[in-house]
Structures are given as structure tokens and as C-alpha cells.
N, C-alpha and C positions, 0 to 999 in steps of 0.2 A: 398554620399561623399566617397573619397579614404582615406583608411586608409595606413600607414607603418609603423608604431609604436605603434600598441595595438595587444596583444595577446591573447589568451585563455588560462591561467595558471589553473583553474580548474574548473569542473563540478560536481552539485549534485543535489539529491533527495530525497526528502521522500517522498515514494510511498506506499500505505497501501498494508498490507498482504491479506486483505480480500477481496474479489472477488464476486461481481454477475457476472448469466452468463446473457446472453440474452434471453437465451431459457427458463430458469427458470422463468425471467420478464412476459415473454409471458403467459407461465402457469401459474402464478397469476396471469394473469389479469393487470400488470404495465405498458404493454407494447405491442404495436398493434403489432398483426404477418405481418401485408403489410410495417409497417416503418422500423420492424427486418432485413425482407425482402430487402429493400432498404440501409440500413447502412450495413448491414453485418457487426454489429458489434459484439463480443462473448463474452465480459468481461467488466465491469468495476470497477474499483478500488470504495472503500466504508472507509470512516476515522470512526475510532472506535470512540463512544461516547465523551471518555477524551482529542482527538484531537481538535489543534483551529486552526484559519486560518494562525495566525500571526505564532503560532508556528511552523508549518509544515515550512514554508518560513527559516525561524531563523534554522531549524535543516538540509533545503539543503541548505542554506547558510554557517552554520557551516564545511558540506561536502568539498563543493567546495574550501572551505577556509583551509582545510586540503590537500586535494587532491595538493593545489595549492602551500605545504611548506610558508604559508605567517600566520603572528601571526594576530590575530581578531584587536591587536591597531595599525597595519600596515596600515588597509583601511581609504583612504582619498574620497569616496562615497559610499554612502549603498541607494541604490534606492530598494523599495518595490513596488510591483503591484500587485493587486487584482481585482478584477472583481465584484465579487458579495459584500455580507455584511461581515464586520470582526467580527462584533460579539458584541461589545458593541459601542452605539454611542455617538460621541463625543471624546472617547478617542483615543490618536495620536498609532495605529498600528504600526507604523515607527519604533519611540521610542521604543517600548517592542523587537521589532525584533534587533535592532541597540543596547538593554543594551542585552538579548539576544546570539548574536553573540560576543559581548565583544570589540565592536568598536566606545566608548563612544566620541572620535576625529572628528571620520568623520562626513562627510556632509551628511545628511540622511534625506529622504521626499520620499514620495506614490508617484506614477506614474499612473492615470487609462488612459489609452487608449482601454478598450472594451480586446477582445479576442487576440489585438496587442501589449498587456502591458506587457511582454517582450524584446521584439526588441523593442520597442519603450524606454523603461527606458536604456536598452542598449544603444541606439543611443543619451541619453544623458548625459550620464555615459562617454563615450566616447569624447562627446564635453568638459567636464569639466576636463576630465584628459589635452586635449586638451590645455584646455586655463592655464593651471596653469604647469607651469613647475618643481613644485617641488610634485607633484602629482604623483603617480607610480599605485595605486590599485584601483579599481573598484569593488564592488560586486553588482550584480541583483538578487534579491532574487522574485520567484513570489508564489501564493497558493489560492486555493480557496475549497471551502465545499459548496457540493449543495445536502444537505439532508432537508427530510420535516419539520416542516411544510410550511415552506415560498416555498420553491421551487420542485419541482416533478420531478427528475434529468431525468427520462424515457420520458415524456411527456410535458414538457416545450417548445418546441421546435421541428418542423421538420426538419429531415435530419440528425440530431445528437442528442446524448445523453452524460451525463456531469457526471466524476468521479473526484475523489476527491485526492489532492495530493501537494505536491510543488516543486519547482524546482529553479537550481541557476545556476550561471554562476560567477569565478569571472576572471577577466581582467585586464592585466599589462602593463606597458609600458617597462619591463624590460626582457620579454620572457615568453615563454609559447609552450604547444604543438601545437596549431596551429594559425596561422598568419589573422585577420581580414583585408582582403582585401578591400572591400568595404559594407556600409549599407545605404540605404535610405528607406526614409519613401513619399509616398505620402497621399494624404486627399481630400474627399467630401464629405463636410457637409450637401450635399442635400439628403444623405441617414440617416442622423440619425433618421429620422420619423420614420425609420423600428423596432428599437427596444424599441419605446416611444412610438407608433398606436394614438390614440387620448388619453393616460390619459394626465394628469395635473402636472406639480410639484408640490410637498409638502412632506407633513409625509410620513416615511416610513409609510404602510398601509395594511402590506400582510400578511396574516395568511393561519391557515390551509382550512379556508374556501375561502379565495383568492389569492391562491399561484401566484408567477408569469408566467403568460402565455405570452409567446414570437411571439406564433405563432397567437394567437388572436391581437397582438401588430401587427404584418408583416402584417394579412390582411388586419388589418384597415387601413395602413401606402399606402398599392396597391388601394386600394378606392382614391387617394390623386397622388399616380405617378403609370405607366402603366409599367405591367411586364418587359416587354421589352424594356424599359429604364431602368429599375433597375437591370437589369441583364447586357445593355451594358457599364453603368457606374464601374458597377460593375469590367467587365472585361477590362474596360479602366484603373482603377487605379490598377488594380494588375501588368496587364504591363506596365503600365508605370515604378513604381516601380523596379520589378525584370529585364526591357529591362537594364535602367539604371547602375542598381547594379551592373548585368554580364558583362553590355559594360567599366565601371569603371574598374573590374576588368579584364578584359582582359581575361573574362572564357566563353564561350558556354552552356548556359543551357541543352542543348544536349549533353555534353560531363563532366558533373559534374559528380561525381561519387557518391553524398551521394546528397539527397533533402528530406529535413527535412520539412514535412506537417504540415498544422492544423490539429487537431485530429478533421474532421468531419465524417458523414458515409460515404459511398463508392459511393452513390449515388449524393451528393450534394460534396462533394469533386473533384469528376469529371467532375459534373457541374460549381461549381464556381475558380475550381481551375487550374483542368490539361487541361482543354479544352482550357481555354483562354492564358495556355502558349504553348499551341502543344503538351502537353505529353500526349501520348496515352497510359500508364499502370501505376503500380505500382513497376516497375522496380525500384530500385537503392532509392526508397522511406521508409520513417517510420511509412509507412502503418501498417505493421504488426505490430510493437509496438501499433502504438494508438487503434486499432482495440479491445485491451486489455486492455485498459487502461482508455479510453472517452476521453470527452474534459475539460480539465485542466482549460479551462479560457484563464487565461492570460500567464501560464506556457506551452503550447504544446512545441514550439521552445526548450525550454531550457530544458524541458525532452526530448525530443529527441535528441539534443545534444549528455546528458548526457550518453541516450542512446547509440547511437552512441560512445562513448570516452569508455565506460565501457565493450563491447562487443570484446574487441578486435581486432575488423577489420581494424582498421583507420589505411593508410599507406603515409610515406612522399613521398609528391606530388600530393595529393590526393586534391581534391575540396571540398568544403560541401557549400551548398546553404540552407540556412535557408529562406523559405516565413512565411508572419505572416497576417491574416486577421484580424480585429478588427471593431467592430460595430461604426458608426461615417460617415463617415466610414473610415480606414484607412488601410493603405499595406503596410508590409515593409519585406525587403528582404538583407539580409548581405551573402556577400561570405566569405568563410573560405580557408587558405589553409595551410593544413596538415603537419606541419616541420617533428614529430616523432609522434610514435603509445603511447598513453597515459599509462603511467605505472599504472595504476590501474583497476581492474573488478568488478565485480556486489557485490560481499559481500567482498571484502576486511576488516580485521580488521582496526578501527581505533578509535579515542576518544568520536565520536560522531555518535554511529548508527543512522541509519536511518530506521531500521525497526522495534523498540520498542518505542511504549508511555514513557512517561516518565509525570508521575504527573507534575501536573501544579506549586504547590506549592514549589515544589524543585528546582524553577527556571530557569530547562533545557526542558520544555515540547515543545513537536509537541504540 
């Protein structure tokens, strides 16, 4: 859909200090040298023990919401996404994030769309400012933690590898540095077998003796549909999506100047990603960031964004194409277009770091 009246008024993140490398993975044994090999990937972000999911989300949500001049009772939506588990079940995640942030008004509810929970809470973040005209703010907050024993952040997975962190976006109808041109999403629900293989629903069920395995899920799921269909569905809904978005917006994916990736490895990102849109490198991409960082989840898009707004490069005129892939399977792609260079950088002071814990019990915790 075309947008002209929603902006980008702020970005954030909380991104951990602490760092695996890849190479270290390997030398312990975490991490095959041939998949190392294949992601190229060199870092990933690790949440300190006193870290939780909702909290991380709630403290780049607090960012953005700084970054953005707008007070926390000003948001009339607060959409959360998450990927994996929050952490205790049953209780509403939303809620802690939404008292939290300090935006007890707004309309606030989880959003899972897979790895596209993001742009996807986005895109309906955007419909709701949409329909309501006395609406003005938006915030997307997203976060995920994929340490043991449920999950095996190195090995869960071919082609990629999963770090830990949150990320936010908040959105105005009254301005902002950059202009939302257009976002669509498309969907086929005949790949969700890929990251369900033959279990069952029911209990959570996974410990350290049964972590979740992804990649045992995808083969059972190719026993069921044949490579090669899974790979052209695959590249038929990513363009569909991004042909769309660009033709919306009246931009060139070829002539974008900023393309905001999934955080997957270099190999399977070229596979599922730049091939099926024509790009042959990592030019003008947030490679290098993710490459540092892993996969977020449901937050790539909106850390990189952040990335992006916080580095100082963004100039008015400039394009920014966000793609987003999510298990489901889903694809969504938003153009951006750059009014002014973001007044803010990586450690700016402000009221709400983002690069300290803060205990859980003092009400402000990642």
C-alpha cells in the first residue's frame, strides 16, 4: 500500500555489549568450520543473564521514543513482536512492555509473523493510525533471546546463526526524518511445514536435551514438498512483495541507496534473497552490520534501520528499502524516503540507555 502521511520520527535499540566471535564458536566446538565458512559470519551479540525479551523491546522502544521528542502517554499503538519464547507462559508480554514504556492509553497487542514481525506489526501499526484520525503515533518494538537450553543459537539452523537484542521504530502522522512511501506484505501458507517438519502442536516441550532444531524441521518439511518448489515459491513471494512496494513507490530497486537485509549468512542470503531480486553484491546493503550482530528474529529490519539513522550517512533524497522474510511464509518490503539526516548517533546521551542492564525489580529492566 502507498503511504503520504506516516513518517519515521524515531529509531532504537538495545543491542548487547557482549560479543561471540565465530571463530571462537568453531574452536569450541559450537559451530561447524563448513557453515562458518558459508555465513561469513564474525560476531554475534549474546544478552547478559539479567536480560529478558520483553525488556530489551521496552528499552528500544523507550529509545525511539526519545530519539522521536514524543512523551510515552502520547502513543496511541504499541505493537510488540517476538519470535521465539518470552519467558514466562501465559502472561500478556504486551502489557509489561506497554506499563514499561509508560504508554498505559494506547492500543497495544503481540504481533508474531516469524522472522517478518517487524514490518509486519508495522504495516499494521500504519493501518490503525490510518483508520482513526485522531491517532498521530505508532511504536514497533521487537526482541528475541536465543540462548541454551531450549535453543542452540550456532546450530539450530542452516545458513544462519541467531543473536540476541531488540529493536524499535516509532511513527507519526505528523513528521519525522524520513517519509514511508510505500509497505506491502505478501504470504504462502504452503511453506509453513518448513519450520513445523512433522512435530505436532501441543506443550511447549523443549529442553536441554531437546533444543529446537530448525533444520531437522526443513528436512522433514522437503520429504513432503520438493526443493525446487520451495525455493520458487519462495522467490515468487519475495517479488512479488518488493516488485510491488518499489512500483508503489515510484523507486528502482536498483537505484535505492540504502537496502536493509535479513540478518542471514552470506550464503543463504544470496540464495534466498539478492538472487531473486537481481542484486548481485553487498553494495549499498546492512550486511556488514548484521554479519556482527546475527539474526534478531523478528527485529533485523528495525535494527538496521536504526542502524542506518544512527551512523550518520542518511541524506535528504535518499531511498531506503527495507525487505523482511518471515517463516509462514511471509515477505514484506517498505520504501523509505529520507527528508533530513537523523540528529542522533550510536551513544548519544539520553534518559534511557541502552547499553546497561538495569535490574528487573527497579521496573526499568532490558
Amino acid at each position: 500500500m502507498r503511504w503520504n502521511d506516516i513518517h519515521v520520527a524515531g529509531t532504537g535499540a538495545w543491542l548487547p555489549d557482549d560479543h561471540v566471535t565465530a571463530e571462537q564458536a568453531v574452536a569450541d566446538g559450537d559451530y561447524s568450520a563448513d557453515e562458518a565458512g558459508r555465513s561469513e559470519q564474525l560476531t554475534l551479540t549474546v544478552a547478559p543473564p539479567e536480560a529478558s525479551t520483553p525488556g530489551m523491546a521496552a528499552a528500544a522502544a523507550r529509545q525511539a521514543l526519545w530519539r522521536a521528542g514524543a512523551d510515552p502517554g502520547q502513543v496511541d499503538v504499541l505493537l510488540y513482536s517476538v519470535l521465539k519464547h518470552n519467558g514466562i507462559n501465559v502472561a500478556n508480554p504486551t502489557s509489561y512492555v506497554q506499563r514499561e514504556v509508560g504508554s498505559a492509553a494506547a492500543f497495544a497487542a503481540e504481533v508474531r509473523a516469524g522472522s517478518n514481525g517487524g514490518l509486519a506489526a508495522l504495516e499494521l501499526a500504519c493501518d490503525r493510525l490510518s483508520a482513526r484520525p485522531e491517532a498521530n503515533l505508532a511504536v514497533v518494538a521487537c526482541a528475541d533471546i536465543w540462548g541454551p537450553p531450549h535453543f542452540d543459537r550456532w546450530r539450530a539452523d542452516s545458513g544462519l546463526v541467531f543473536g540476541d537484542g531488540g529493536s524499535a521504530v516509532a511513527v507519526s502522522t505528523r513528521g519525522g526524518f524520513a517519509r514511508l512511501r510505500s509497505l506491502v506484505t505478501t504470504q504462502d501458507p504452503e511453506l509453513e511445514g518448513l519450520h513445523r517438519g512433522h512435530d505436532s502442536f501441543g506443550d511447549f516441550r523443549n529442553d536441554a536435551d531437546h533444543p529446537i532444531d530448525l533444520y531437522r524441521r526443513a528436512q522433514e518439511f522437503l520429504t513432503r514438498m520438493p526443493k525446487e518448489e520451495l525455493w520458487k515459491r519462495g522467490s515468487a513471494g519475495l517479488h512479488a512483495a518488493v516488485s510491488q512496494a518499489t512500483q508503489e513507490a515510484g523507486v528502482d530497486l536498483a537505484s535505492a541507496d540504502h537496502i536493509v537485509l535479513p540478518h542471514f549468512g552470506s550464503h543463504l542470503l544470496q540464495r534466498q534473497v539478492l538472487r531473486p531480486l537481481g542484486l548481485t553484491g553487498f553494495t549499498r546493503t546492512t550486511w556488514e552490520f548484521a554479519r556482527r550482530v546475527g539474526h534478531l528474529g523478528a527485529g533485523d529490519q528495525l535494527a538496521g534501520l536504526n542502524h542506518l539513522a544512527e551512523s550518520g550517512s542518511l541524506r535528504a533524497g535518499e531511498h531506503i528499502v527495507l525487505v523482511g522474510v518471515g517463516g509462514g511464509f511471509n515477505w514484506s518490503c517498505a520504501v523509505l524516503e529520507v527528508g533530513e539526516t537523523p540528529g542522533w548517533t550510536r551513544r548519544e546521551n539520553h534518559p534511557h540507555p541502552t547499553t546497561v542492564p538495569i535490574a528487573e525489580e527497579t521496573g526499568t529492566c532490558p
